[in-house]
N, C-alpha and C positions, 0 to 999 in steps of 0.2 A: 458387409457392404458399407460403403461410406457414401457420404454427399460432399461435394464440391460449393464450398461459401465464399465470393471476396470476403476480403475484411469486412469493407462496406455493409454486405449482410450478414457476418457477424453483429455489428456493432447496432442495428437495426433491430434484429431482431431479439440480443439483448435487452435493451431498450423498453422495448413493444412488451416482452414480457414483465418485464421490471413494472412497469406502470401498470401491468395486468393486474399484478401480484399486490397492488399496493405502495408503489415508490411514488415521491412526488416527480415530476417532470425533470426538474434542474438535478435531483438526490442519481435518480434514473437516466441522465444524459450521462455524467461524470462515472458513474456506474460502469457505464455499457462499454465506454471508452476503455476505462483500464479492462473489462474483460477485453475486449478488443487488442487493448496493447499483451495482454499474456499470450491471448494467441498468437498474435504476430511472430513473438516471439520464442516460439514454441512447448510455451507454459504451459499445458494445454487441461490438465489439473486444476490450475487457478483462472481458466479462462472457461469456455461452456460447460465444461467439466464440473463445473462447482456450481452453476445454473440452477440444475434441480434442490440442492440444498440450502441456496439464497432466497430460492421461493418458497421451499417449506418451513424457512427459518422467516421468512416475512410474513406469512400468515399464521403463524402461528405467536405470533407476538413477539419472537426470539430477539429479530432485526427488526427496526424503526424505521419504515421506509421514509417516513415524513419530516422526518429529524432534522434541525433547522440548527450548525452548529453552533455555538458560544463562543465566541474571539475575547482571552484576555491577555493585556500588556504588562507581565508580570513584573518586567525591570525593560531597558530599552533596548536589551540583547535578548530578553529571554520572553517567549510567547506561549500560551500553553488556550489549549482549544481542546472546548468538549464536544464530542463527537455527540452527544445526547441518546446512545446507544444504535447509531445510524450507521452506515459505511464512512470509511476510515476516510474514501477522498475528497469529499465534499468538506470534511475536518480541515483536511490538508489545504484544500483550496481557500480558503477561510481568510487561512493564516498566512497564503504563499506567500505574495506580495510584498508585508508590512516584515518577513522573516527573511529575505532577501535583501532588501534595505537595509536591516538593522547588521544583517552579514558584509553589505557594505560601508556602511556605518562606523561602524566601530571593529571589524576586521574578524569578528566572530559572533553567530546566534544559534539560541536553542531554540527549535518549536517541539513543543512535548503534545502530543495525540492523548486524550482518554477517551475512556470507554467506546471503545467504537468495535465494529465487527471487522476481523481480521484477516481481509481480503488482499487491498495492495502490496504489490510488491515492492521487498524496500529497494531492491535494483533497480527496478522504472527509478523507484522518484532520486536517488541519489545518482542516477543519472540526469534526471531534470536540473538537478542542483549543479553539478556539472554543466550543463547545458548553459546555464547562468553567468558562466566565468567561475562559478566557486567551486572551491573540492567539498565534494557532498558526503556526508556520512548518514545511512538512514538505519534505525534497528528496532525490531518490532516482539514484541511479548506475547505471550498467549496464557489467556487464565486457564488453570489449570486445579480439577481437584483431587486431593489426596485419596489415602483411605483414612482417614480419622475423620473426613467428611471437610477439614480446615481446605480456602483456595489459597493457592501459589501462585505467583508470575513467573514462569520462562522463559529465557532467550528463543527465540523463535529464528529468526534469520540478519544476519545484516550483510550491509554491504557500503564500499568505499570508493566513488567514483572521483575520476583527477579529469578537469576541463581538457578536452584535447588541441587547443590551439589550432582549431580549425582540421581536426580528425577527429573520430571519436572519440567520445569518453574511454579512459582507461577504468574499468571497472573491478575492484579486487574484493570477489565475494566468499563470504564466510558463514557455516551456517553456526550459530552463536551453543557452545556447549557450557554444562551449566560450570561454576567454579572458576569460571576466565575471567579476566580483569573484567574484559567487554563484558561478559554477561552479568557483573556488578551492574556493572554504568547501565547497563538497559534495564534491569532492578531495580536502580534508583532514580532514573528520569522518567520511569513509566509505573512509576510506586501511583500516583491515581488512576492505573487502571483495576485499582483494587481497593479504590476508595470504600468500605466499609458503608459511609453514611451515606451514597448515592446509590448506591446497588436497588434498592428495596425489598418489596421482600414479592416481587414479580417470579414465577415458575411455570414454566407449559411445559406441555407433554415432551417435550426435549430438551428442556433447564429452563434456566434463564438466560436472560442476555451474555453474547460471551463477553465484552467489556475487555478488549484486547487496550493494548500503549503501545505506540508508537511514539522514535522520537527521531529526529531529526537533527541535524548539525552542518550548519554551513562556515567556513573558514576564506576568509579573502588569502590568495596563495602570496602574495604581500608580506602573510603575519608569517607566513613560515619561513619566507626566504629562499624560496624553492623556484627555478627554473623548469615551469611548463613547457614551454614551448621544447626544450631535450625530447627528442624521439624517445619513444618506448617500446619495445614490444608487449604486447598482449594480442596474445593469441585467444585469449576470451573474445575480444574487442571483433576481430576477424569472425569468428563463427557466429558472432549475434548479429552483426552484417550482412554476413549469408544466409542465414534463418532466413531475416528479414524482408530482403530482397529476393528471396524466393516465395515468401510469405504472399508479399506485395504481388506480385506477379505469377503465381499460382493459384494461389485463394489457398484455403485450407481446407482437412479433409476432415468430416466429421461423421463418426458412426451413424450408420441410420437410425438402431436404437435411440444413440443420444441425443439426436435430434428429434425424433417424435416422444420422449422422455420431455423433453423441453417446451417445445410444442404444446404438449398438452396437462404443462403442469399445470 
């Protein structure tokens, strides 16, 4: 049996839990939203679906719900933000703004994420970037450990959105395999989410912190010489519009389990 939520009471009751659970207010609004935006979008794994595990990974010490990010200007293109082992979005928000700018600025910027927990999706925000006028590149890592006990970073997901000139973003997603160029570059821009000297030596009954990287890439379409406004097709483009708009205008259907799972974490 399922229940019937708008968004609205997705994104509320997100929220409400989050702050149960130990998130501050502003950590737990930005929170609630990108669950919100996964479900919209038929994420639905990374949307309430993942609820029960953000709360047990918040009191239990894993996730930082209180986590107040770090913004620094490492050069006047490149920005790098410690998530302080918190959610990844309230990192990203940090940094939007002054990584925008600097994209228009000088026609290319890096914002590099550490340590943070590895919830957003890099298709939302490289569609944000998009959203901006710029073609967005987002790709995000996941700590990972061996068996010889040593951690790795992996490619985890990216994705490449083109501003749509007043349609939607074209979005061309890819899930990052290891040995790819791309899975270099997200290995090497997201090399401190495995900063050695910030880790500590913190462990709970479900590890430690996961300390994901994310990185981001914004390009003014300018530097490439590339003609947006040319139609495209993407058929991706179309089906996340129809999600959407059924999203919007149906609500979503959520397991009763998983909502009294959630409910009473």
């Amino acid at each position: 049996m399922n229940e019937l939520l708008s968004l609205d009471d997705v994104e509320t009751l997100a929220r409400d839990i989050l702050i149960r659970a130990g998130t501050s207010r502003p950590n737990a609004a930005l929170a609630a939203r990108s669950l919100r935006q996964a479900e919209r979008d038929g994420q639905h794994a990374a949307g309430l679906g993942a609820l029960p595990d953000i709360v047990e990974h918040l009191r239990c010490g894993r996730l930082n719900g209180q986590a107040v990010p770090a913004l620094t200007q490492v050069t006047p293109s490149c920005l790098q933000v410690d998530a302080v082992d918190g959610f990844a979005c309230p990192a990203i928000e940090a940094g939007w703004q002054p990584f925008l700018a600097a994209a228009r600025r000088h026609g290319i910027a890096i914002l590099t994420i550490r340590n943070a927990y590895p919830m957003t999706l890099p298709a939302l925000v490289a569609e944000n970037i998009a959203g901006a006028g710029l073609i967005g590149l987002c790709m995000a890592t996941t700590r990972v450990s061996l068996a010889d006990g040593a951690d790795t970073a992996l490619p985890r997901h990216m994705a490449l959105a083109l501003p749509g000139a007043g349609n939607p973003a074209t979005i061309l997603q890819d899930s990052a395999t290891d040995g790819s160029v791309l899975a270099a570059l997200i290995q090497t821009l997201a090399t401190g989410a495995l900063d050695e000297a910030a880790r500590g030596d913190f462990t709970g009954p479900l590890g430690g912190p996961l300390r994901a990287g994310h990185a981001l890439i914004a390009i003014a379409p300018e530097v490439l010489n590339t003609d947006l406004a040319a139609p495209r097709a993407c058929a991706h483009a179309a089906r996340r519009q129809e999600t959407r708009s059924r999203s919007e205008a149906t609500g979503i259907a959520i397991p009763a389990r998983l909502l009294e799972t959630i409910i009473n974490a």
